[in-house]
C-alpha positions as CSV (number, residue, x, y, z in Angstrom):
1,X,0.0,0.0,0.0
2,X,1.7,3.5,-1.0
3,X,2.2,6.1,1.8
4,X,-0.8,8.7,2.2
5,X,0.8,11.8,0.4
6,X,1.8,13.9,3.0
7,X,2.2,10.9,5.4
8,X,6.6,11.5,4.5
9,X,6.3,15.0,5.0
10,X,4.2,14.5,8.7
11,X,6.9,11.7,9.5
12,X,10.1,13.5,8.8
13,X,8.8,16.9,10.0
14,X,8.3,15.8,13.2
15,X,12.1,14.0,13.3
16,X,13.7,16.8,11.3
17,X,12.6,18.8,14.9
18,X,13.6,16.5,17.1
19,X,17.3,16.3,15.7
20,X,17.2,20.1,15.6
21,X,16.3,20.3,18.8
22,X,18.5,17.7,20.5
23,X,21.6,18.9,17.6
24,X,21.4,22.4,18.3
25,X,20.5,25.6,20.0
26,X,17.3,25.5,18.3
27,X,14.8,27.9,19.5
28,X,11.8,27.0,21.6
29,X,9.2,27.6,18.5
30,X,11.2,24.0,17.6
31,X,10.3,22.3,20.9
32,X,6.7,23.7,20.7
33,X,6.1,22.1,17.2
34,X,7.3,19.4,18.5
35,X,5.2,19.1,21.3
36,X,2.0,20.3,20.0
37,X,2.4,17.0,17.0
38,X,2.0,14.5,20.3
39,X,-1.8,13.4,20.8
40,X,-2.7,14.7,24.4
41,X,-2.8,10.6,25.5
42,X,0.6,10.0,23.4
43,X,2.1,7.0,24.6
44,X,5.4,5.5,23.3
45,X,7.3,1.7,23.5
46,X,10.8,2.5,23.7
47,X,13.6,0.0,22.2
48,X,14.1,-1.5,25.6
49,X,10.5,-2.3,26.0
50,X,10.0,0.8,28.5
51,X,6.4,2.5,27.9
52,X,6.7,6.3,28.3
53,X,4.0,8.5,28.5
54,X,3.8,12.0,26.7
55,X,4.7,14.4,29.7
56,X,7.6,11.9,30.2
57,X,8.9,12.1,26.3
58,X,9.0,15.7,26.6
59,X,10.3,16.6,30.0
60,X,12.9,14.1,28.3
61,X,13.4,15.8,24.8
62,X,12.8,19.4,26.7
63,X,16.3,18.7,28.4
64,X,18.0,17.3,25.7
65,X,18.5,20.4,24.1
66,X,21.6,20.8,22.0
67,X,23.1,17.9,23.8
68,X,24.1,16.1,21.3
69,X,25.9,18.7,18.4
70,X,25.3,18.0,15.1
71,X,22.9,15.1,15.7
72,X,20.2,13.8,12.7
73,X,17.6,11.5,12.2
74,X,17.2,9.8,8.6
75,X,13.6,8.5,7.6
76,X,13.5,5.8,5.1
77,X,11.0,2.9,3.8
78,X,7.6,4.5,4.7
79,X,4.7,2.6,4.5
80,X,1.7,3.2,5.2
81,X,-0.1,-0.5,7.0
82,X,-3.6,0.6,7.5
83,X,-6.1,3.6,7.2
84,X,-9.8,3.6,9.3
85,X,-11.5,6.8,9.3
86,X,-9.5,9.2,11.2
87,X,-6.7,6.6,12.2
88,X,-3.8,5.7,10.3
89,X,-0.9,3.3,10.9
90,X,2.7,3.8,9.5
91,X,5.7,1.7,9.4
92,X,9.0,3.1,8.7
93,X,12.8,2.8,9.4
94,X,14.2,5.7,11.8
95,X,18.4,5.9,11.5
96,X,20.1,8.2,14.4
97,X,23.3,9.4,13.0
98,X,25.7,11.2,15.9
99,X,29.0,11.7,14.6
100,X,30.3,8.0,13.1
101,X,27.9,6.2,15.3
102,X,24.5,5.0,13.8
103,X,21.2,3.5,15.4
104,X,18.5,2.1,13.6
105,X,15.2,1.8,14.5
106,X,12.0,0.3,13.5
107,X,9.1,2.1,14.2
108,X,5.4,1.9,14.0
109,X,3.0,5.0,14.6
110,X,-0.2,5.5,14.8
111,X,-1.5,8.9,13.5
112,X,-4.7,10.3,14.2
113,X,-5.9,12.4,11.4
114,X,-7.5,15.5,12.5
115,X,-8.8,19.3,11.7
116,X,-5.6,20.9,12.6
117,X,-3.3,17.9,11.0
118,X,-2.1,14.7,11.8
119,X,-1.2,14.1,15.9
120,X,0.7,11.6,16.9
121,X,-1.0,8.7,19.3
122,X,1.6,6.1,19.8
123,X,4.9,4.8,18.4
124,X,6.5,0.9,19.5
125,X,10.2,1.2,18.5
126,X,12.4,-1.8,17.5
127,X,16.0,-2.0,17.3
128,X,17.4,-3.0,14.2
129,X,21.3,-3.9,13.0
130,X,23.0,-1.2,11.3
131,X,22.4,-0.7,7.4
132,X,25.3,-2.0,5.6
């Protein structure tokens, strides 16, 4: 099934913030997009099976600021797994690149589709091996 068009551009929006947040002295308008993407009940499954809930993410990524200089976040293989109404469900493959070190993630989201955009519900990370 083919992404929903501006599924990429809600996806990497939200990650292209989070690296500028976390890889520079971004200003707070960055945070607050951030932030105001995450559903009120956001909920996330980390890679070590740890369930955070929204106030946690962010009092999280609110002190991460600029803490790790120069840091990105690549999106790759979108796919979109399942549309109902409002609700959508998105796989995709999240790569972490700090320097030379690399983490890759797989990640599954579901989107809720509303007036004002898509907001972010919940997200179950996996760990994946390096691309080669």
């Amino acid at each position: 099934m083919p992404a929903h068009p501006d599924l990429a551009d809600v996806i990497e929006a939200l990650h292209s913030d989070l690296a500028e947040w976390m890889g520079s002295n971004a200003p707070p308008k960055v945070f607050d997009r951030f932030a105001n993407a995450l559903h009120d009940e956001f909920s996330s499954v980390t890679t070590t099976g740890q369930v955070i809930d929204r106030d946690t993410l962010l009092a999280g990524v609110w002190s991460a600021r600029n803490a790790q200089p120069g840091f990105n976040i690549e999106i790759t293989d979108i796919q979109e797994i399942a549309q109902s109404g409002s609700i959508l469900t998105a796989r995709f493959t999240a790569e972490n690149q700090q320097g030379e070190v690399r983490s890759r993630r797989l990640v599954t989201a579901i989107l809720l589709n509303t007036d004002h955009g898509y907001l972010w519900r919940s997200v179950h990370e996996t760990a994946t091996p390096p691309a080669e």
